[in-house]
C-alpha positions in Angstrom: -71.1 39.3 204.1 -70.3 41.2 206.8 -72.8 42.6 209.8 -72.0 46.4 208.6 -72.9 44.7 205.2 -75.8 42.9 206.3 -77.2 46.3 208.5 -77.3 48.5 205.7 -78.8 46.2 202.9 -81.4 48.2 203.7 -80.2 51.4 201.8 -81.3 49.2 198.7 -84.9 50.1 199.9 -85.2 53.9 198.1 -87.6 54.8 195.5 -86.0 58.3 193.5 -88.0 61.3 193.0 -86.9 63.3 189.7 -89.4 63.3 187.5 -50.6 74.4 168.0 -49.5 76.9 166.0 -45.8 75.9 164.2 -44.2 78.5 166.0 -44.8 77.0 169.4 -43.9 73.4 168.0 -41.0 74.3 166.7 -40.2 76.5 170.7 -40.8 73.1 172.2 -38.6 71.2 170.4 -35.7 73.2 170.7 -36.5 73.2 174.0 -36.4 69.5 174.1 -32.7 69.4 172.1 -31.4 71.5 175.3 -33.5 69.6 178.5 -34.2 66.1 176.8 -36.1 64.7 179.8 -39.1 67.2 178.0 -39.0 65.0 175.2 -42.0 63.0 176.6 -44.1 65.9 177.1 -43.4 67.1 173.4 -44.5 63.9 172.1 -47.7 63.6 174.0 -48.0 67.3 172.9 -47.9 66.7 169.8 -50.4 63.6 170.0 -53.1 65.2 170.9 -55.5 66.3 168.5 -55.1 70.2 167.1 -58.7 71.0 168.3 -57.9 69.5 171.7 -55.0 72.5 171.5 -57.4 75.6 171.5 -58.8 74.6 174.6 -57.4 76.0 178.3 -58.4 76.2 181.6 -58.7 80.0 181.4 -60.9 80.2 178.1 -63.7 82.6 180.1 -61.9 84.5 182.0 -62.0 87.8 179.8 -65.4 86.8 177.9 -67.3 85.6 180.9 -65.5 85.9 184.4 -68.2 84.8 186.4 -68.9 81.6 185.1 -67.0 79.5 188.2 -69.2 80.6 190.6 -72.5 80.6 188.3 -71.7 76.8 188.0 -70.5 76.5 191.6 -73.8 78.3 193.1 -76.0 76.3 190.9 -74.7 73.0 191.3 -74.6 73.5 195.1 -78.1 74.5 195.6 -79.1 71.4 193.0 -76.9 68.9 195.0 -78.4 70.6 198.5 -81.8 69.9 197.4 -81.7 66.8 195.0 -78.4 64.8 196.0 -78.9 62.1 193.8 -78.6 65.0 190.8 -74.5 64.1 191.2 -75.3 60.9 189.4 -77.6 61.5 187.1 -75.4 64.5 186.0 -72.3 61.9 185.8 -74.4 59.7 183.4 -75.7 62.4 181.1 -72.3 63.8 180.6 -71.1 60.0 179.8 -73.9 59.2 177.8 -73.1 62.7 175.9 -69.5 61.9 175.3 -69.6 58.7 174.3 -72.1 58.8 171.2 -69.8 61.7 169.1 -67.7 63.2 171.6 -68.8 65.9 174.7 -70.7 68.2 172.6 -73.9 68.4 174.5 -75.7 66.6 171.5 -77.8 64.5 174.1 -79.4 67.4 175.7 -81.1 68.6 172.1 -85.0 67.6 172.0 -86.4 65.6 169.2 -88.5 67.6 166.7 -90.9 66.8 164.6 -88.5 65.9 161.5 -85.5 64.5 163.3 -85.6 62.0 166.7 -82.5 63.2 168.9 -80.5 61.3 171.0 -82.2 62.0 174.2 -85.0 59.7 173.0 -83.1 56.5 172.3 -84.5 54.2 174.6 -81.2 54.1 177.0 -81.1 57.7 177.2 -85.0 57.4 178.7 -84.2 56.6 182.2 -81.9 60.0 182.5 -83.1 62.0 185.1 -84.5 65.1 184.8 -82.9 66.5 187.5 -79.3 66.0 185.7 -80.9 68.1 182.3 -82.6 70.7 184.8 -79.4 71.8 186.6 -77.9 72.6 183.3 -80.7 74.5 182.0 -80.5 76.3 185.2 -76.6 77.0 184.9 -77.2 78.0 181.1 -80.2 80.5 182.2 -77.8 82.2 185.1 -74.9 82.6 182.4 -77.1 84.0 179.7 -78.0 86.3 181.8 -74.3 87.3 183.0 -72.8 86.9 179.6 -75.3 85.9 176.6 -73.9 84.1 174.0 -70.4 83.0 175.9 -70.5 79.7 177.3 -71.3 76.5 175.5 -73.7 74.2 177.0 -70.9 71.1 176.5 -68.3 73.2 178.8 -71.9 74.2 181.2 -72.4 70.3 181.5 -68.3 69.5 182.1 -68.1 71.5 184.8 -71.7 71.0 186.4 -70.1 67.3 186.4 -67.0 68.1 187.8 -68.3 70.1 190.5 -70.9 67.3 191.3 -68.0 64.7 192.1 -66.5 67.1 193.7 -69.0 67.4 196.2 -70.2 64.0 197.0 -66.3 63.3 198.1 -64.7 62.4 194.6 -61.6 63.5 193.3 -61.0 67.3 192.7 -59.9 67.3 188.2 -59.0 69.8 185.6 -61.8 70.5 183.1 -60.4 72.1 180.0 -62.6 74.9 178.4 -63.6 76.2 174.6 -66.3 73.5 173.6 -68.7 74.0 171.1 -72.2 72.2 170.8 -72.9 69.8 168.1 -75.2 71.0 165.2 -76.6 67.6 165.1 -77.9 64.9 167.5 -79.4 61.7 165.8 -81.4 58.5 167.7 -79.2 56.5 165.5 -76.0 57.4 166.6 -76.7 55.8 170.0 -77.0 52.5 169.8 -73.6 50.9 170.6 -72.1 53.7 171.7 -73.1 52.9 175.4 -72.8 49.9 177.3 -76.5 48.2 178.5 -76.8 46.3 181.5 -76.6 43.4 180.5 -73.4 43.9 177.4 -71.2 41.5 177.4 -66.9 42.5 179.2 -65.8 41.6 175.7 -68.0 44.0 174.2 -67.5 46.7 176.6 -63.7 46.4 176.3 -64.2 47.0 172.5 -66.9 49.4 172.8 -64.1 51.6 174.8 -60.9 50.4 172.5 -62.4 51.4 169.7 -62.6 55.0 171.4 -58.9 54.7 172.6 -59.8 53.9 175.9 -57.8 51.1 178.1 -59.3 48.5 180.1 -57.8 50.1 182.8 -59.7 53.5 182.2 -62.8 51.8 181.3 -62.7 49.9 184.7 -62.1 53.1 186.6 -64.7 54.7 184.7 -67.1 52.1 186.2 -66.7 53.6 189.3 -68.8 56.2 189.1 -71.3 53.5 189.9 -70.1 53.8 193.2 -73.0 57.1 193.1 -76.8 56.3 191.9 -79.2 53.8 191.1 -80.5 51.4 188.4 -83.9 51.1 187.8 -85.3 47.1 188.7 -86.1 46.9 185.2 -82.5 46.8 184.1 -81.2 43.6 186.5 -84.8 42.1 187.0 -83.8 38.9 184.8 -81.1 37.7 187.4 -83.4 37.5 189.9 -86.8 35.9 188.4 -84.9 34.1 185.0 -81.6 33.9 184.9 -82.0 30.6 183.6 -84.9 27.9 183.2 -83.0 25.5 185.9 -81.6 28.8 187.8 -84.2 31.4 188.4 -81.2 33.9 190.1 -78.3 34.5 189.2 -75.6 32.4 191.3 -72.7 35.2 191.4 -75.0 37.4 193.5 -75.1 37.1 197.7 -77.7 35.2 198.6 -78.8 38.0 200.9 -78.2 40.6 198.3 -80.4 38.7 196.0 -83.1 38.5 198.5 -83.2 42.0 199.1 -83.3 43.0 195.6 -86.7 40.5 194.9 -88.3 41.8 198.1 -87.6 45.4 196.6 -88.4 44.5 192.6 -91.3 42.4 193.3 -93.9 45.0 191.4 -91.2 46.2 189.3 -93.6 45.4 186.0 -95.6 47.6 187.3 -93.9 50.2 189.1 -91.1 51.2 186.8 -90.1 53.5 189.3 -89.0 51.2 191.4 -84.7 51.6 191.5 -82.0 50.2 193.9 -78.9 51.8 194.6 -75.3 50.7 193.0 -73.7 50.8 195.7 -76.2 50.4 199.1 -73.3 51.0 201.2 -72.0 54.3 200.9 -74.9 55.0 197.8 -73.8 58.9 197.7 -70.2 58.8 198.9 -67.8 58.9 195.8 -65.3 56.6 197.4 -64.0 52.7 196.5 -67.1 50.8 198.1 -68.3 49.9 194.5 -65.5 47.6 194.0 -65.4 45.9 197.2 -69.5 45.0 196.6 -68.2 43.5 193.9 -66.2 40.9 195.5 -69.0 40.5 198.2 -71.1 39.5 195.6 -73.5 42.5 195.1 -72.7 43.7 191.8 -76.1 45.2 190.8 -75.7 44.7 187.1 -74.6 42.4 184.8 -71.7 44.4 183.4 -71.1 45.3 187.0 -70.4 41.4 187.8 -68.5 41.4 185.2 -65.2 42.9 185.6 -65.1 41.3 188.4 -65.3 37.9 186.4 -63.4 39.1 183.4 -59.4 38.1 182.8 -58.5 41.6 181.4 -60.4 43.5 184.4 -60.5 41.4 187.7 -56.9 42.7 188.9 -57.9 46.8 188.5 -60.8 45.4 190.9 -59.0 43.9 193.0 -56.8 47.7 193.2 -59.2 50.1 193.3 -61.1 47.5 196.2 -57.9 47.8 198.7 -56.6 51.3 197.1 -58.7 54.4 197.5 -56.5 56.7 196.5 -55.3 54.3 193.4 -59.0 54.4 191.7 -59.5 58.3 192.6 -56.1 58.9 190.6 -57.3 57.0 188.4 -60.4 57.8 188.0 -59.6 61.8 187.6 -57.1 61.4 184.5 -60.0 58.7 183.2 -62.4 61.4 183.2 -60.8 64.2 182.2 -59.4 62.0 179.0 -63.0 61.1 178.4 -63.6 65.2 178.7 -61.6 65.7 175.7 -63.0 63.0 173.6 -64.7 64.1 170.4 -64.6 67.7 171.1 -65.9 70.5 168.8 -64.3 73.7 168.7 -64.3 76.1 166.1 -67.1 75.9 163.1 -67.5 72.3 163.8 -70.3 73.6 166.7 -72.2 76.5 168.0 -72.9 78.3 171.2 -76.3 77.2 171.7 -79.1 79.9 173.5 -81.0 76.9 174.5 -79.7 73.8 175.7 -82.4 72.1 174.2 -82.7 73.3 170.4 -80.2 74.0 167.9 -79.6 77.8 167.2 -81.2 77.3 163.5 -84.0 74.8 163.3 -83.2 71.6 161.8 -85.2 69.6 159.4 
């Protein structure tokens, strides 16, 4: 490790406060028999899925022209005032989108006849701060323009903006979401990767959403923002194994630090370290060279370091910065689109929280 590395192994000292219509088809491909270098764009046109079509970048601008700077103001004064909200808003959005798509299904409350999604046990540890920010966004825009904007296209762009700020890459974020009319505890449950899944299972986890390894690996990144809660990597440091109490792959030093900081964890469950402790709020590619220091927090984290199919996009987006924000941007915006409701497959919800109609 280096001295830089070794001075700031203290940042891991923190405890968080939060409580297509035919007619345009058939346009294109005559426009593809007279320019045939289009040809590509027709066919990944016409790949997409025909409710991805009906969103644009533009969908407000008639129906609620404010909405940019509704996001933008709120998000700012959030990230001024609570800069680990960034993170926690990046992990509710991916927790959202990956159980049924980006539908905002995983900021519905539970009720007394149906359990939501918020309450499966790996959607506890989301901070409040991430749900407040969009409630505050959502409050600011009903009042501009009641009944417009959905609270899946309010929690795209809150995310968006959030990278933005702490130094991320700048990405389009297609509009015309709907909310999901249902949210279910168990829908959750290997949907999203825990700690300590196995690479095999996380590679198949994001195949079988027509993700590649190479997304899912720059997806990881995000990691390069926020913390894990002691709770979550405690095992590799008191019982990893009977004959090997810590885990081998981490630094020494690193492993050190993390006991001295997780030593009451059981106790304090408040107790969090960051994923990155050298540059723990600066979007950038420091993620991936912990990794190859040795001071991959979690599990999953070691392991695309260690895995066959991953190791070589760590080894890229450790030496190329502007490789894993490239990538990174079309990565997320793909994962933007995923499962999307438009139409009467979802609702414009008045609260975040609840379903327009109560559900039994």
């Amino acid at each position: 490790m280096t001295n830089e590395a070794s001075q700031n192994i203290n940042f891991l000292l923190f405890k968080p406060f939060w409580n297509l219509n035919p007619e345009t088809t058939n346009k294109a491909l005559m426009a593809a028999m007279v320019s045939p270098s289009s040809l590509f764009l027709i066919l990944l046109f016409l790949s997409i899925p025909f409710s991805e079509c009906n969103l644009t970048t533009d969908y407000y601008k008639n129906s609620c022209p404010l909405l940019e700077n509704i996001i933008r103001e709120t998000v700012t004064s959030k990230y001024i005032s609570v800069p680990a909200a960034a993170a926690g808003t990046l992990r509710l959005f991916f927790h959202d989108c990956m159980v049924g798509g980006c539908d905002a299904s995983v900021l519905i409350s539970s009720n007394p006849f149906t359990k939501a999604e918020r309450d499966a046990d790996i959607n506890l540890a989301l901070p409040g701060d991430a749900f407040d920010v969009i409630v505050r966004a959502k409050t600011a825009l009903e009042l501009s323009c009641p009944g417009i904007v959905s609270c899946a296209d309010i929690l795209a762009l809150a995310t968006r903006n959030f990278v933005s700020m702490a130094g991320g890459p700048v990405y389009t974020v297609m509009l015309g979401r709907k909310d999901s009319l249902e949210s279910n505890i168990s829908s959750v449950e290997g949907n999203i990767p825990r700690a300590n899944t196995t690479m095999d299972e996380i590679i198949r986890m994001f195949e079988s959403k027509n993700f590649t390894v190479g997304e899912m690996v720059a997806l990881s990144g995000a990691h390069t923002i926020g913390f894990s809660h002691c709770k979550e990597f405690a095992y590799r440091l008191f019982g990893y194994s009977r004959s090997t109490p810590t885990d081998p792959s981490y630094h020494p030093k690193f492993s050190a630090a993390l006991k001295t900081l997780c030593a009451n964890y059981k106790n304090d469950s408040d107790m969090a370290a960051f994923n990155d402790p050298m540059t723990p709020s600066k979007f950038d590619n420091m993620y991936y060279q912990n990794l190859k220091r040795g001071m991959g927090l979690l599990e999953s984290d070691n392991g695309l370091l260690r895995h066959p199919r991953t190791n070589h996009f760590v080894d890229l987006y450790a030496f190329n910065q502007t490789a894993f924000s490239n990538d990174f941007a079309r990565a997320i915006e793909k994962l933007s689109l995923s499962g999307i409701k438009t139409g009467n497959q979802g609702e414009v919800r008045r609260k975040c929280d609840a379903f327009n109609t109560f559900q039994t």
